[in-house]
N, CA, C and O atoms as a Maestro MAE file, in Angstrom:
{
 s_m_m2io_version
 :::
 2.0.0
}

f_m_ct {
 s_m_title
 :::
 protein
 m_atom[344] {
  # First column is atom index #
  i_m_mmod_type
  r_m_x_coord
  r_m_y_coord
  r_m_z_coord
  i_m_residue_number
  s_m_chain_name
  s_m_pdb_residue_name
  s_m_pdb_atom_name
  i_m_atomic_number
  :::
  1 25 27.937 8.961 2.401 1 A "UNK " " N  " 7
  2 3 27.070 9.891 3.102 1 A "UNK " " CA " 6
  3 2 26.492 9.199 4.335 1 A "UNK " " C  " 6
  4 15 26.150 8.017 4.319 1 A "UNK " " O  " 8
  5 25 26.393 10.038 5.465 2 A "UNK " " N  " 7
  6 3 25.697 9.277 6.991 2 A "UNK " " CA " 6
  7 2 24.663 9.901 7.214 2 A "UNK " " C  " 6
  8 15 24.460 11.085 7.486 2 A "UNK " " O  " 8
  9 25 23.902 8.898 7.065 3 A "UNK " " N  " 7
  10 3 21.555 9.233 7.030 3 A "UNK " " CA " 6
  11 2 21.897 9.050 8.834 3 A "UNK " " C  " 6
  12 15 22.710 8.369 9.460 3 A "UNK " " O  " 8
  13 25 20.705 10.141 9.283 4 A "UNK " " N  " 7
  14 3 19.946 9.536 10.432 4 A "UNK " " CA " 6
  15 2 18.242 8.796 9.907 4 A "UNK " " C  " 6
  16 15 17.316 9.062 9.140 4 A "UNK " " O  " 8
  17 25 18.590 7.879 10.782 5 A "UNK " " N  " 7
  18 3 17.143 7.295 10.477 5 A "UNK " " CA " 6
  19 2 16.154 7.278 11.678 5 A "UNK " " C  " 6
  20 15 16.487 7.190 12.859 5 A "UNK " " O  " 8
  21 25 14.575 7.401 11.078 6 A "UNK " " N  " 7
  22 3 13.735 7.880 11.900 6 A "UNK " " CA " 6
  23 2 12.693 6.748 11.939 6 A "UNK " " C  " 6
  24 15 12.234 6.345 10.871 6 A "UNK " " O  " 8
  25 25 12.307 6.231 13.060 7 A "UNK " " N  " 7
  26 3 11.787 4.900 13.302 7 A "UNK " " CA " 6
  27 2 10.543 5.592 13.612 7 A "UNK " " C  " 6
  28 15 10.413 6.226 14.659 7 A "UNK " " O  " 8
  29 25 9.351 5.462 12.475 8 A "UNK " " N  " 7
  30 3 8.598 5.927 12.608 8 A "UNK " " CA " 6
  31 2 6.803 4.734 12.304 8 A "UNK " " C  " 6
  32 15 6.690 4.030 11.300 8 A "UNK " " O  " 8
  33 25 5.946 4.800 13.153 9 A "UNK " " N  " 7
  34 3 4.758 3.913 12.779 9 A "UNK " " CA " 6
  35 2 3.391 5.294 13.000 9 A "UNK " " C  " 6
  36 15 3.179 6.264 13.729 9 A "UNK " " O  " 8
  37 25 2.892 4.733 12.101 10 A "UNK " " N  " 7
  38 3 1.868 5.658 12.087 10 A "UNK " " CA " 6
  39 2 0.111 4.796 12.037 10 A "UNK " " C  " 6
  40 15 -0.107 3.976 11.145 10 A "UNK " " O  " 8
  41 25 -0.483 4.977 12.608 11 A "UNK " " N  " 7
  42 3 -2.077 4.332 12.550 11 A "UNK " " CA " 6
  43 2 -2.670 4.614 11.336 11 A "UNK " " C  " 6
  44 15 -2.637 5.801 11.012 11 A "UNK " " O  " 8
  45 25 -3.419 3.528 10.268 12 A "UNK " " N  " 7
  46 3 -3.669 4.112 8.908 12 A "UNK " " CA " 6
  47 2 -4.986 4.466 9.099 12 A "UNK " " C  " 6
  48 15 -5.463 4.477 10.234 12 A "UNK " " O  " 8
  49 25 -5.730 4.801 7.974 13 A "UNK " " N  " 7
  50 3 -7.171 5.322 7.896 13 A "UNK " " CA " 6
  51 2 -8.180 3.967 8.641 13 A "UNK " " C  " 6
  52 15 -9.116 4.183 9.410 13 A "UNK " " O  " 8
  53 25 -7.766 2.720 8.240 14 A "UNK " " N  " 7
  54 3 -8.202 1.716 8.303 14 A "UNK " " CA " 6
  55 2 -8.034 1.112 9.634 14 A "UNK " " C  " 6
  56 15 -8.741 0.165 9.980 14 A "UNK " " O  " 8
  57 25 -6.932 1.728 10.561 15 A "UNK " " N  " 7
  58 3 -6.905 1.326 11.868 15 A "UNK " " CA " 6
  59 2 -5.540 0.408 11.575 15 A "UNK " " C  " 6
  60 15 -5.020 0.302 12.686 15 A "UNK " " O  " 8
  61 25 -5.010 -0.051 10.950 16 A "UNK " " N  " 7
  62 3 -4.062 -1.013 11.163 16 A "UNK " " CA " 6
  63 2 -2.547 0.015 11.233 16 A "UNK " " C  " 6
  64 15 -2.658 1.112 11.782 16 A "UNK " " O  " 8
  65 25 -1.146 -0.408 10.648 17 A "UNK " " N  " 7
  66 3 -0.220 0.436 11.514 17 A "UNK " " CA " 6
  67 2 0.600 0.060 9.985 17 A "UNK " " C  " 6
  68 15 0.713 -0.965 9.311 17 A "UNK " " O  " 8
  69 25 1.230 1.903 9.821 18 A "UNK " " N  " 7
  70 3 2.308 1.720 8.713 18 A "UNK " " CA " 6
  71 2 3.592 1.696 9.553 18 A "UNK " " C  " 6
  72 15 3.687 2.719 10.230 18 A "UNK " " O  " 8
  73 25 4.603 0.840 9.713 19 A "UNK " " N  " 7
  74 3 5.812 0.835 10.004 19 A "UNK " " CA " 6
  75 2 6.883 1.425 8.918 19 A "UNK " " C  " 6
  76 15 6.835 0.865 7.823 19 A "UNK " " O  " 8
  77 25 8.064 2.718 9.095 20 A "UNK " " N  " 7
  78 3 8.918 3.249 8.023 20 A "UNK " " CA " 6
  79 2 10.249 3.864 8.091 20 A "UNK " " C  " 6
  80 15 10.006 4.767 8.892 20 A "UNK " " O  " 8
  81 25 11.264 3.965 7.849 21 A "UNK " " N  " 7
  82 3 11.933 4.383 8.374 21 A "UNK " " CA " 6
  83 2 12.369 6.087 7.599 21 A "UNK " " C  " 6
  84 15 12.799 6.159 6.448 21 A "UNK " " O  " 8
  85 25 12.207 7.011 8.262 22 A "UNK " " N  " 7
  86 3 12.413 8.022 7.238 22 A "UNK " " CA " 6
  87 2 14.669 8.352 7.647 22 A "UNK " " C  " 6
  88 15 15.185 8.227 8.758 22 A "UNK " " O  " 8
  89 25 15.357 8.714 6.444 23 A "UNK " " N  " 7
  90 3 16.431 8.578 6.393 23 A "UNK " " CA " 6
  91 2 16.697 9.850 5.775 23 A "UNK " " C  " 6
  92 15 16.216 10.098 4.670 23 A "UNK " " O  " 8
  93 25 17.517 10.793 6.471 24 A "UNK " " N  " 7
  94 3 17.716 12.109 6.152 24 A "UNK " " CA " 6
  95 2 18.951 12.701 6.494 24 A "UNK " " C  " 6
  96 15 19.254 12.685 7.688 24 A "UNK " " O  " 8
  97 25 19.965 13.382 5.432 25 A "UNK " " N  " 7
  98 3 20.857 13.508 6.102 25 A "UNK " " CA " 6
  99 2 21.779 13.727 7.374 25 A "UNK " " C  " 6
  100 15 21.339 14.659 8.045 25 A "UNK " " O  " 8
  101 25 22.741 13.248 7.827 26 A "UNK " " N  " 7
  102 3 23.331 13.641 9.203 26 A "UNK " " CA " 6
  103 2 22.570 14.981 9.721 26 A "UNK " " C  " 6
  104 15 21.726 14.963 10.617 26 A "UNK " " O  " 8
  105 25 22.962 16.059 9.075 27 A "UNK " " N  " 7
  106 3 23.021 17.295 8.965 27 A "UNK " " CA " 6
  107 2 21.362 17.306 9.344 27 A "UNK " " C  " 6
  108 15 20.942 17.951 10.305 27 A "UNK " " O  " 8
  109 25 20.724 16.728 8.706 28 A "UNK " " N  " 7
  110 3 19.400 17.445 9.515 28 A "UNK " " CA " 6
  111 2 18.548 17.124 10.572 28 A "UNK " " C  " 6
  112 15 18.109 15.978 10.672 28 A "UNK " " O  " 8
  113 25 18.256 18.011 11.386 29 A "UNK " " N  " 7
  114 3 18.185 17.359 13.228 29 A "UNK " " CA " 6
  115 2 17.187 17.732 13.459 29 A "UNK " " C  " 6
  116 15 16.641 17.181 14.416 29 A "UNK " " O  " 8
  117 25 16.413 18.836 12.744 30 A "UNK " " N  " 7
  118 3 15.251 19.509 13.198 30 A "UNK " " CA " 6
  119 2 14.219 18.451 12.966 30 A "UNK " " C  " 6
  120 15 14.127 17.800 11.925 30 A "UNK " " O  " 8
  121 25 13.167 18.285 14.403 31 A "UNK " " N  " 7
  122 3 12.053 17.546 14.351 31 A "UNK " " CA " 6
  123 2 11.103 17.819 13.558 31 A "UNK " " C  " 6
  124 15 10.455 16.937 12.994 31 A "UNK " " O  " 8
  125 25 10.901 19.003 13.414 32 A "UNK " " N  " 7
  126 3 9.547 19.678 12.590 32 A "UNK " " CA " 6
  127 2 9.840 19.078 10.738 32 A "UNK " " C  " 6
  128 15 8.974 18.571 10.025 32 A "UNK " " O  " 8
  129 25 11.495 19.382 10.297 33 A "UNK " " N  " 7
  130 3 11.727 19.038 9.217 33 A "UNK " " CA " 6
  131 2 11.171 17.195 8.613 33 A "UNK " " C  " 6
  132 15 10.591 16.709 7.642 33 A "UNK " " O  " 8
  133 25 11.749 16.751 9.799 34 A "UNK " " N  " 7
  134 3 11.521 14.956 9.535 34 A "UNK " " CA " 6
  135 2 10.284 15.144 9.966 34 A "UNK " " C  " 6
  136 15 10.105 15.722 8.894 34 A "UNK " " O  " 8
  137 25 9.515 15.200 10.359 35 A "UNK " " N  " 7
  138 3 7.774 14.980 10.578 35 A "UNK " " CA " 6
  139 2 7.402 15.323 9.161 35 A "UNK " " C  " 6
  140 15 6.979 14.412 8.450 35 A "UNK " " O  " 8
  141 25 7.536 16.769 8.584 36 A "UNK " " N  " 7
  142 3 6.863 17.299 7.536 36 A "UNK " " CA " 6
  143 2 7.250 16.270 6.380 36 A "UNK " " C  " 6
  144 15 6.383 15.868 5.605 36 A "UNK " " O  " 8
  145 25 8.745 15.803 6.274 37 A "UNK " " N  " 7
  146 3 8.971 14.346 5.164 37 A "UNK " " CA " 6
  147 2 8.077 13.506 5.866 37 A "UNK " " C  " 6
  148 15 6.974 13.457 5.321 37 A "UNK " " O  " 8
  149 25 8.154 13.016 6.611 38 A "UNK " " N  " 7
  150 3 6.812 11.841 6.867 38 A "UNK " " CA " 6
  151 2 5.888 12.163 6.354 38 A "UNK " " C  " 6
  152 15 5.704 11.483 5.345 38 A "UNK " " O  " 8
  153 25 4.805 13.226 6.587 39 A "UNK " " N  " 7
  154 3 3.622 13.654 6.487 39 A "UNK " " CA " 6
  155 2 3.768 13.537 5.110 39 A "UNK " " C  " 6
  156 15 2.995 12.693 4.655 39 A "UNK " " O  " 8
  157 25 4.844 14.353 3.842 40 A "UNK " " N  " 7
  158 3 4.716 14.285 2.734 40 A "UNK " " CA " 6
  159 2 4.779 12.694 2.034 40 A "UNK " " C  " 6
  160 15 4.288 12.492 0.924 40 A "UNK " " O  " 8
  161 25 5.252 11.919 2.600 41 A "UNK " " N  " 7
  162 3 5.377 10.291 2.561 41 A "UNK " " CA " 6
  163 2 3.814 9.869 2.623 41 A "UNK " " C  " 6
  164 15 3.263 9.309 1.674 41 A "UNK " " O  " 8
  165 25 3.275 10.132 3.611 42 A "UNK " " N  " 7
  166 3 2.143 9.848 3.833 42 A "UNK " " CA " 6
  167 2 0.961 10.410 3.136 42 A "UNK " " C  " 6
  168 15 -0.191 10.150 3.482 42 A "UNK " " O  " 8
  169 25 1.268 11.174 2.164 43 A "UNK " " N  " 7
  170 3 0.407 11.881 1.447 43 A "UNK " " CA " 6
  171 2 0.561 11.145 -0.422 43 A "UNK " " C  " 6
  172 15 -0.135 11.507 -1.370 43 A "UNK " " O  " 8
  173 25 1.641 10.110 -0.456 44 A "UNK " " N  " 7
  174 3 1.998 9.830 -1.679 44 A "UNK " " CA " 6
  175 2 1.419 7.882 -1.474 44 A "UNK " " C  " 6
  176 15 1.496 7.077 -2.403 44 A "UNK " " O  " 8
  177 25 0.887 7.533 -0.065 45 A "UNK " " N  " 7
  178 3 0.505 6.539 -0.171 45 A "UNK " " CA " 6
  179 2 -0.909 6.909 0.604 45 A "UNK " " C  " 6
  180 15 -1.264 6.134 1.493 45 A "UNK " " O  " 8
  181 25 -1.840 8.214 0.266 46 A "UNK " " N  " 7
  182 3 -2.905 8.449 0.477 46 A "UNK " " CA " 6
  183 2 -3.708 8.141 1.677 46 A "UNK " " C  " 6
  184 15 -4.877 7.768 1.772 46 A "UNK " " O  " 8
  185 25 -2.454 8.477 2.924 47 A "UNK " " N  " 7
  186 3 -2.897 8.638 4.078 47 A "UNK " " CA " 6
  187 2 -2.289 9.406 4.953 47 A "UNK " " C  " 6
  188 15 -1.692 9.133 5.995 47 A "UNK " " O  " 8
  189 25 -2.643 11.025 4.075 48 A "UNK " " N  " 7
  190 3 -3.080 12.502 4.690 48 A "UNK " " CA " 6
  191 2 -3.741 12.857 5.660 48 A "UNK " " C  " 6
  192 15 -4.942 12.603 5.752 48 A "UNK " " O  " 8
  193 25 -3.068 13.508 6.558 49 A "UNK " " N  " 7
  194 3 -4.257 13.456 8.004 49 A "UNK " " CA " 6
  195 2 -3.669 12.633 9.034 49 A "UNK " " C  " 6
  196 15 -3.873 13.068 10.167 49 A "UNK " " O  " 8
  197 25 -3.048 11.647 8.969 50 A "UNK " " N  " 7
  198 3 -2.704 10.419 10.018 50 A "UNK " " CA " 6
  199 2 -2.144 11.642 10.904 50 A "UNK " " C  " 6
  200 15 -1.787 12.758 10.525 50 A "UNK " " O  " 8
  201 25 -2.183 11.014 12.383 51 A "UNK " " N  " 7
  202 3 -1.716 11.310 13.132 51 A "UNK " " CA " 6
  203 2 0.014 11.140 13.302 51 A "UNK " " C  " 6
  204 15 0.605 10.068 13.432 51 A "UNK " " O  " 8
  205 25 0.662 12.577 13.259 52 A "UNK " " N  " 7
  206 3 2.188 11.810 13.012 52 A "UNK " " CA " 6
  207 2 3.020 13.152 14.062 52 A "UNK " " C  " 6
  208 15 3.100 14.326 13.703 52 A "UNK " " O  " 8
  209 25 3.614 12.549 15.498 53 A "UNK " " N  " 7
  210 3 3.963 13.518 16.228 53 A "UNK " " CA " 6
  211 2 5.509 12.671 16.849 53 A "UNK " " C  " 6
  212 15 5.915 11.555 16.524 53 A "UNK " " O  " 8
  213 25 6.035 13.504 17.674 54 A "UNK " " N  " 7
  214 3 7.365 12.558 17.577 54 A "UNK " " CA " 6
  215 2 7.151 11.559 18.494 54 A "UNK " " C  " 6
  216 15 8.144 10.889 18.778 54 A "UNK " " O  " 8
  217 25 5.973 11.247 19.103 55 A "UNK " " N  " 7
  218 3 5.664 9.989 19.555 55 A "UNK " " CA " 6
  219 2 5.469 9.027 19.040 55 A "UNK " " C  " 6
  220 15 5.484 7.887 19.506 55 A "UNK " " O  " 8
  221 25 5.170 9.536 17.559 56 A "UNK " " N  " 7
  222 3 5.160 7.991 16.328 56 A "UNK " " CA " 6
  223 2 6.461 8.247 15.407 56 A "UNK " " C  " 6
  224 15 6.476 7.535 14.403 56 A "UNK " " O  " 8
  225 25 7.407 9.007 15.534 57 A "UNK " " N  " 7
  226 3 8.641 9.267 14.653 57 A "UNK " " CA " 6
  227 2 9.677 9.670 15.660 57 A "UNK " " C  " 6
  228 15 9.709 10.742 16.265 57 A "UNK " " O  " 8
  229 25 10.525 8.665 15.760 58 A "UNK " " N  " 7
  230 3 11.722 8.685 16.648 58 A "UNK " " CA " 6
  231 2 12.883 8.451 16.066 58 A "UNK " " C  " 6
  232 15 12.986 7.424 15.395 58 A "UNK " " O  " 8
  233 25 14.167 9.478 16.216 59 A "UNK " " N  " 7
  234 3 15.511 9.102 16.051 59 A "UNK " " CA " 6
  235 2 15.846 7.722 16.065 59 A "UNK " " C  " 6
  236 15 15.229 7.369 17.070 59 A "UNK " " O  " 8
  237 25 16.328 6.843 15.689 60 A "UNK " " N  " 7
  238 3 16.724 5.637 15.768 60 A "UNK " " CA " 6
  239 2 18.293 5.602 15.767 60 A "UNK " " C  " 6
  240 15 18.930 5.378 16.796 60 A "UNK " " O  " 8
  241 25 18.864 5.832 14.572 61 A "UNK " " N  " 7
  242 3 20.182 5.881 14.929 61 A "UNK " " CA " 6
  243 2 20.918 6.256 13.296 61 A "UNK " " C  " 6
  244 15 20.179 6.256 12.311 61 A "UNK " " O  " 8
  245 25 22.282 6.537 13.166 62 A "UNK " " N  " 7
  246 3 22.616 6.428 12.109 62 A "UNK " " CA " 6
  247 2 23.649 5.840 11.325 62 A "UNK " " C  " 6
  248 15 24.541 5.504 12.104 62 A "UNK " " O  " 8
  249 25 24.032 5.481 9.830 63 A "UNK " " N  " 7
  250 3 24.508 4.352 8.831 63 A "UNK " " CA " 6
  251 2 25.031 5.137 7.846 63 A "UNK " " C  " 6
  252 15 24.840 6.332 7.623 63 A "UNK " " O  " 8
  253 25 25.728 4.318 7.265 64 A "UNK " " N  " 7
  254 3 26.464 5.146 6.087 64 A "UNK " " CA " 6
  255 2 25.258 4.561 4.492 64 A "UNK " " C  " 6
  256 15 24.993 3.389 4.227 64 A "UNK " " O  " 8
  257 25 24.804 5.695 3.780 65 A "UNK " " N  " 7
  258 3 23.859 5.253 2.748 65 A "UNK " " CA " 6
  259 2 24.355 4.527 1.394 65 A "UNK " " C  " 6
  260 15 25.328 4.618 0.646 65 A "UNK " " O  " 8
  261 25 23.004 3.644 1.484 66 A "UNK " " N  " 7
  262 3 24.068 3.193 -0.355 66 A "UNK " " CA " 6
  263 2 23.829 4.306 -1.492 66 A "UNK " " C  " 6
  264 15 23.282 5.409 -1.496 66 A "UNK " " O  " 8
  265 25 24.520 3.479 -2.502 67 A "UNK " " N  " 7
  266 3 24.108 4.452 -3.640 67 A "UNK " " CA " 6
  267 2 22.763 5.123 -4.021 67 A "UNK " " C  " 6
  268 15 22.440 6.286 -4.267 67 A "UNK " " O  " 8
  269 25 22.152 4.024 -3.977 68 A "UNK " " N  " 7
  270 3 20.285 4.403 -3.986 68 A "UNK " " CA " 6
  271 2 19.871 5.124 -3.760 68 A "UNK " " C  " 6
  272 15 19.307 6.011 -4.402 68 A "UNK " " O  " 8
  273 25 20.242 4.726 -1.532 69 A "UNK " " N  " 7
  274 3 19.685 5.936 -1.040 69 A "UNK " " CA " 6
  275 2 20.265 7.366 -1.165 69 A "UNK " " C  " 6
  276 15 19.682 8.408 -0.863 69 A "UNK " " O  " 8
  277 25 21.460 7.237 -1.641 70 A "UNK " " N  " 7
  278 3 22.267 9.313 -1.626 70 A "UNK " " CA " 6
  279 2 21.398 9.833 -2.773 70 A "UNK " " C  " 6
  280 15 21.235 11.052 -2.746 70 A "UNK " " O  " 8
  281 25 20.617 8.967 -4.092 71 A "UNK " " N  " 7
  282 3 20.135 9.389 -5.087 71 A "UNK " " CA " 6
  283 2 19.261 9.774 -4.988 71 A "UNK " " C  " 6
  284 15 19.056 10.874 -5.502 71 A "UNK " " O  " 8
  285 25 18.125 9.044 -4.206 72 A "UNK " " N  " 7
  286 3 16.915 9.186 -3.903 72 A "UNK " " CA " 6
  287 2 16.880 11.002 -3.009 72 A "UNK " " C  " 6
  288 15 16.116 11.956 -3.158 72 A "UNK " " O  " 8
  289 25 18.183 10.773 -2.045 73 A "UNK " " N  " 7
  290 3 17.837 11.943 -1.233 73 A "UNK " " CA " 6
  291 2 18.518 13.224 -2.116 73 A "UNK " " C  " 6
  292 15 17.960 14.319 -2.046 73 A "UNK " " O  " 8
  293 25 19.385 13.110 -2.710 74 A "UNK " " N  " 7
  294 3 19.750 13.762 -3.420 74 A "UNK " " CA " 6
  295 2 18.288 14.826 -4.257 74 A "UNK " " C  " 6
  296 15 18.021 16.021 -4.132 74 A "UNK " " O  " 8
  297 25 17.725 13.899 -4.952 75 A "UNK " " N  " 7
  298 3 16.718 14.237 -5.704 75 A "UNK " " CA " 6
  299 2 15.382 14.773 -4.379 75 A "UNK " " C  " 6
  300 15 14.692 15.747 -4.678 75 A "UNK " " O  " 8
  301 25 15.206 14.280 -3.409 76 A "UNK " " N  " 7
  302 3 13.685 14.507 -2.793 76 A "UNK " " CA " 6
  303 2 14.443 14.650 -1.185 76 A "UNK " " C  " 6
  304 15 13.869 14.428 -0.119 76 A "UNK " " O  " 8
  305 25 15.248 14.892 -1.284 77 A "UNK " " N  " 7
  306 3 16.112 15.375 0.335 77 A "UNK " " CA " 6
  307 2 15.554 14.040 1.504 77 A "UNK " " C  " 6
  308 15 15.200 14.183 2.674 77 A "UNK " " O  " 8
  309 25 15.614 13.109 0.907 78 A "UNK " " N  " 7
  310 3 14.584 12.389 2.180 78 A "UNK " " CA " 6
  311 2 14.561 10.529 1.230 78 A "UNK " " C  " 6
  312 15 14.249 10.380 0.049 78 A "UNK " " O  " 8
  313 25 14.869 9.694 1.938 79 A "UNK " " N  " 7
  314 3 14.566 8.227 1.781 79 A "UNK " " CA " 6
  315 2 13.836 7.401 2.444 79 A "UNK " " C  " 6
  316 15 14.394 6.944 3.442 79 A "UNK " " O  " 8
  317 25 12.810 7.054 2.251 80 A "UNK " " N  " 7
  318 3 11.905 6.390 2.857 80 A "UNK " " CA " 6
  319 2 11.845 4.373 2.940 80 A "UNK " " C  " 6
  320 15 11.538 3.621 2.015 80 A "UNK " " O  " 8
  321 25 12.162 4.075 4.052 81 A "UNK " " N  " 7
  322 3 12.420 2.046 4.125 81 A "UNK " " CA " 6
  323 2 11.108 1.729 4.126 81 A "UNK " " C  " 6
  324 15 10.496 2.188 5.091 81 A "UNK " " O  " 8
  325 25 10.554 1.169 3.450 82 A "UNK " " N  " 7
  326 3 9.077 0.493 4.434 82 A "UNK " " CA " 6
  327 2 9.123 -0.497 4.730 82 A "UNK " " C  " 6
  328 15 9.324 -1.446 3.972 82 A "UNK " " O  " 8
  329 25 8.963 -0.548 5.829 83 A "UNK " " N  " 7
  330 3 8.793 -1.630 7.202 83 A "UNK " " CA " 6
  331 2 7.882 -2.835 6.744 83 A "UNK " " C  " 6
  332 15 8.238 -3.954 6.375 83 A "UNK " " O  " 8
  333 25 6.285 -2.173 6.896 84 A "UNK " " N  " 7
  334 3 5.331 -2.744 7.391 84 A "UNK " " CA " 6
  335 2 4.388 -2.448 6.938 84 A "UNK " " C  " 6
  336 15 4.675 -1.264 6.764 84 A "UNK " " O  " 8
  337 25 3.000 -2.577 6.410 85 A "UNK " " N  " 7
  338 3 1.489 -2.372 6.029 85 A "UNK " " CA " 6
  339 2 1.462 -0.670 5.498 85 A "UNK " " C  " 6
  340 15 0.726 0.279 5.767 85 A "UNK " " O  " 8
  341 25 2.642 -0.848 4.628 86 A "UNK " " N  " 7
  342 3 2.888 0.347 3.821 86 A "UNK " " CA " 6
  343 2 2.334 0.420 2.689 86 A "UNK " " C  " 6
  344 15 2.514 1.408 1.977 86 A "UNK " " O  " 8
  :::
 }
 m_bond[343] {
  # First column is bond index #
  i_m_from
  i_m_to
  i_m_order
  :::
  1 1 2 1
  2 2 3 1
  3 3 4 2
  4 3 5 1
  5 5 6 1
  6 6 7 1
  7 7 8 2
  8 7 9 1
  9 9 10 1
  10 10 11 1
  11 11 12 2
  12 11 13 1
  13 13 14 1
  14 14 15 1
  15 15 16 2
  16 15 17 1
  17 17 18 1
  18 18 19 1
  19 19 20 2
  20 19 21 1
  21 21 22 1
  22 22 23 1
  23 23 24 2
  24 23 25 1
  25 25 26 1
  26 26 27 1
  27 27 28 2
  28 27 29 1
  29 29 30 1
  30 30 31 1
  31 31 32 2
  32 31 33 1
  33 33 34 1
  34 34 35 1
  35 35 36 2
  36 35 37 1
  37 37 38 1
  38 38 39 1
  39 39 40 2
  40 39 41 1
  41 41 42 1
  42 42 43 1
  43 43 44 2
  44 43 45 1
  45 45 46 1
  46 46 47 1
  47 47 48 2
  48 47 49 1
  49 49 50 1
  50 50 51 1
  51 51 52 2
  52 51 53 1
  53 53 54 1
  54 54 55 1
  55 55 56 2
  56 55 57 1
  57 57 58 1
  58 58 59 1
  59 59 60 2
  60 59 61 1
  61 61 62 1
  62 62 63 1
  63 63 64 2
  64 63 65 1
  65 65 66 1
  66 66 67 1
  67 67 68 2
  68 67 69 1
  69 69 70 1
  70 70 71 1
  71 71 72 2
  72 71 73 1
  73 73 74 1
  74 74 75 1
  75 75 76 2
  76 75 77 1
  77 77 78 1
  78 78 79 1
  79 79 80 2
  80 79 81 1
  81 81 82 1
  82 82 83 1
  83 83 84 2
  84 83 85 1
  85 85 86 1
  86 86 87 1
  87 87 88 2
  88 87 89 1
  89 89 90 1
  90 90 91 1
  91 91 92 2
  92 91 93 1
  93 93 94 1
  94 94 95 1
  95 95 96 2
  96 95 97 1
  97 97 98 1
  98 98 99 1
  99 99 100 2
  100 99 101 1
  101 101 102 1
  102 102 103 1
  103 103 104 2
  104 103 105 1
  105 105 106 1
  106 106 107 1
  107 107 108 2
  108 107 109 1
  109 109 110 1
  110 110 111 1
  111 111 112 2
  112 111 113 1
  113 113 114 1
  114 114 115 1
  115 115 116 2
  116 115 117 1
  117 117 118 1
  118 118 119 1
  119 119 120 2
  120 119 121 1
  121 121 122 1
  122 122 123 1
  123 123 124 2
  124 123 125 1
  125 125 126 1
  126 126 127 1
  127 127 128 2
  128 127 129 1
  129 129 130 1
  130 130 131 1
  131 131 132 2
  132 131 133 1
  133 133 134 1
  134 134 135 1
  135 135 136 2
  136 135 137 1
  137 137 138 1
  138 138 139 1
  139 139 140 2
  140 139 141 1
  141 141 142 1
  142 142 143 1
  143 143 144 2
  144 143 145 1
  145 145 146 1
  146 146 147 1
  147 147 148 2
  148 147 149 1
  149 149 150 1
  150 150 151 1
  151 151 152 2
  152 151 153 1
  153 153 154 1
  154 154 155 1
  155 155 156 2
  156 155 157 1
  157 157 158 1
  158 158 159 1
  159 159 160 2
  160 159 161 1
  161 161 162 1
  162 162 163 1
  163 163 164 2
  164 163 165 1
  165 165 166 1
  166 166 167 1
  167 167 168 2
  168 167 169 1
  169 169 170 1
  170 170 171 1
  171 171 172 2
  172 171 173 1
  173 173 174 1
  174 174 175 1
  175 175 176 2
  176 175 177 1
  177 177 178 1
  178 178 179 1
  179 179 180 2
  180 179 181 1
  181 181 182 1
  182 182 183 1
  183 183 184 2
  184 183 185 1
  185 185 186 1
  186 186 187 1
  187 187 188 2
  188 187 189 1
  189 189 190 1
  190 190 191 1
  191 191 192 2
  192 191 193 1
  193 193 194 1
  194 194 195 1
  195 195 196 2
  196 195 197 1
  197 197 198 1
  198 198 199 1
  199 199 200 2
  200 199 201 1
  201 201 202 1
  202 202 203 1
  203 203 204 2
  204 203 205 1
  205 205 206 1
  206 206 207 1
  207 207 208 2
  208 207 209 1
  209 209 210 1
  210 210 211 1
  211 211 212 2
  212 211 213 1
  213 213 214 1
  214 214 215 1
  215 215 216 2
  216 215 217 1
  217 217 218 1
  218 218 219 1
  219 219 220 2
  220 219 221 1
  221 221 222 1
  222 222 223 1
  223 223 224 2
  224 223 225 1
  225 225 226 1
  226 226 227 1
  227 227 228 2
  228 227 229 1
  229 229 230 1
  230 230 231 1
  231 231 232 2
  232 231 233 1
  233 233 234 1
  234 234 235 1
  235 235 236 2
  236 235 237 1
  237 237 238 1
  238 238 239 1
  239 239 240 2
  240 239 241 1
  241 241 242 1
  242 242 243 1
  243 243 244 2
  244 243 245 1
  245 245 246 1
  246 246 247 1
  247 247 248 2
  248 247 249 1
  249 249 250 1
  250 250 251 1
  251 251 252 2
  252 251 253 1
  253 253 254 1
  254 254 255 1
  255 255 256 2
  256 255 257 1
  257 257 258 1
  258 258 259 1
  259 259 260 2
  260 259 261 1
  261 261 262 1
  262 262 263 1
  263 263 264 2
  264 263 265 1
  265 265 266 1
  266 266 267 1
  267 267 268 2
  268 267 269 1
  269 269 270 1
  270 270 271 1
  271 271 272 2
  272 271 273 1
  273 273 274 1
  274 274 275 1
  275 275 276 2
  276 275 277 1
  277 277 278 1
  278 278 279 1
  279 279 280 2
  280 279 281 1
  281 281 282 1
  282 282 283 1
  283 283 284 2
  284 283 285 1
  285 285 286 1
  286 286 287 1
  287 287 288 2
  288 287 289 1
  289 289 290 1
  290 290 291 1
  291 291 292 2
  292 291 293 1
  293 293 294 1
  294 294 295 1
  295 295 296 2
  296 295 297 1
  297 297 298 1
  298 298 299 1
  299 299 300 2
  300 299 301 1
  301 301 302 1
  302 302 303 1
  303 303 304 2
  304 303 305 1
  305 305 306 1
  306 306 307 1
  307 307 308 2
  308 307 309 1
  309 309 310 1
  310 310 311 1
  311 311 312 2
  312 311 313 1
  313 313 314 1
  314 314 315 1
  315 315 316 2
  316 315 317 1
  317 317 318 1
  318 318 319 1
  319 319 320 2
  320 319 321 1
  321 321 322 1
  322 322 323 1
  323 323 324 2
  324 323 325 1
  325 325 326 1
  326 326 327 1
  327 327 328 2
  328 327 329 1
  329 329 330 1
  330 330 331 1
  331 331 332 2
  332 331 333 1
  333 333 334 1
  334 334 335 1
  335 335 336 2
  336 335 337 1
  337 337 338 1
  338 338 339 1
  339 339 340 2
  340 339 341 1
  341 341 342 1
  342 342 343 1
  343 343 344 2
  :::
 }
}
């Protein structure tokens, strides 16, 4: 399967910066869709509200997924890397 991945950092409650990559099938291109997986990402590490516009979530590029990730998206349409102060 070929993820696009979305190079995304977001400012936390605390001021410091979550770095992540959100990974979603080829097939899905719509911006509004990959923001709303972020936002729901960001709501499962209890920072709801962050500011998240496609100035902090950018196309990056895309890879063929491992097993993991086709499972993960399989199950929750969406794979999340964490970067950074996640």
């Amino acid at each position: 399967m070929k993820v696009s991945v979305w190079d995304t950092y977001v400012k936390k409650k605390n001021g410091s910066v979550m770095h992540f990559d959100i990974l979603v099938p080829e097939e899905v291109t719509d911006e509004k869709i990959i923001l709303e997986l972020g936002r729901k990402y960001l709501e499962t590490k209890n920072e709801d509200g962050q500011h998240l516009t496609s100035k902090e979530c950018r196309f990056c590029h895309q890879e063929v997924a491992t097993e993991e990730m086709e499972n993960v998206i399989s199950e929750n349409g969406y794979y999340i890397i964490e970067m950074e102060g996640c």
